[in-house]
C-alpha positions, -999 to +999 in steps of 0.1 A: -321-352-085-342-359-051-327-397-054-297-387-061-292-365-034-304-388-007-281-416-019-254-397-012-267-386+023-274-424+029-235-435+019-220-409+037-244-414+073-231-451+065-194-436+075-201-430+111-221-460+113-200-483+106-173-467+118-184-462+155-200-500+151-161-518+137-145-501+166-174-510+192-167-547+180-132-544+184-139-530+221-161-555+224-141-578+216-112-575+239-131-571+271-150-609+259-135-635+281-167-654+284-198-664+261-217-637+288-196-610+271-208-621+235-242-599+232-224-565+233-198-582+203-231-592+187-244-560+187-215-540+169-214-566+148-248-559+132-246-525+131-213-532+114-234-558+088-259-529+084-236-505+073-218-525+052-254-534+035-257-499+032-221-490+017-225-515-006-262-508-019-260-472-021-225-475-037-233-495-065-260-478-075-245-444-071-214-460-094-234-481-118-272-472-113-268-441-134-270-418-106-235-404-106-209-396-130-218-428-144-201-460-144-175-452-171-160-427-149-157-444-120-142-477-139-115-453-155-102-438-122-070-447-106-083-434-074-120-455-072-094-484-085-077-479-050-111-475-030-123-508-042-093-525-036-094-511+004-129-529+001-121-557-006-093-552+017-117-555+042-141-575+033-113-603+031-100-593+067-139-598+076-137-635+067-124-652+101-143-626+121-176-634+102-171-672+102-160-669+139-191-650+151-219-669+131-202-701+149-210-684+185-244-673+178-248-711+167-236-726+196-251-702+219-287-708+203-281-744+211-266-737+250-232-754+236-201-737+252-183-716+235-144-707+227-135-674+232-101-677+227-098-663+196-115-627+207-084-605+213-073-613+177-107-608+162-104-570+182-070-564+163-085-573+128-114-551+137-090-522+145-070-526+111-106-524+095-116-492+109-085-477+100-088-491+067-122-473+062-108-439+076-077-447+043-104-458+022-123-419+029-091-403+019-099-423-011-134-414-014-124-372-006-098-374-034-122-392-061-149-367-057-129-337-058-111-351-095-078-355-073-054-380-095-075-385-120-062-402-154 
């Protein structure tokens, strides 16, 4: 019961988390116009990492660790059907952004210069994510209370 509990305190703390940290990278992001600007970028972008890491732990073992409602519920809900797609929604739109800032923390550990170019569309993706997160909690809201449930 004790684990339980603080599973669930542990997903939902990751909400604000990641939340504040994908809309500090997207911030971040669109006032970079130099590799001097990258630290703050790299910043949100761990927090980001780390609560995704959290999302992700904490979520599969409240779905399929036997912790919750169990995993047969979950599988058999139209609405966790519709979270998981938003996830992997994002995850997807994280693909460029991820790629993009592993190759600037390379080039920066090796003093090579770096292309900022691509920031201000990095910032954008990062805003569709967050909104996707705050549709992906309607999600959440409506699959705990039962809400469209087959």
């Amino acid at each position: 019961m004790l684990l339980r509990w603080l599973l669930a305190t542990l997903h939902l703390l990751a909400l604000p988390l990641g939340l504040a940290a994908i809309s500090y990278r997207s911030q971040a992001l669109r006032r970079t116009r130099s590799a001097a600007d990258l630290p703050a970028v790299f910043r949100a972008d761990n927090l980001w990492g780390a609560a995704a890491a959290l999302w992700i732990v904490t979520g599969l073992l409240r779905a399929f660790g036997g912790f919750e409602k169990g995993s047969a519920y979950y599988l058999h809900d139209r609405v966790f059907h519709i979270k998981m797609d938003l996830f992997v929604l994002i995850l997807l739109f994280e693909v460029w952004p991820m790629a993009t800032l592993i190759r600037w923390r390379m080039k920066l550990r090796r003093a090579a210069p770096v292309d900022t170019s691509p920031a201000a569309a990095l910032a954008r993706i990062s805003t569709v994510q967050a909104v996707l997160v705050v549709i992906m909690v309607f999600a959440a809201t409506a699959l705990a209370r039962g809400y469209f449930y087959e």
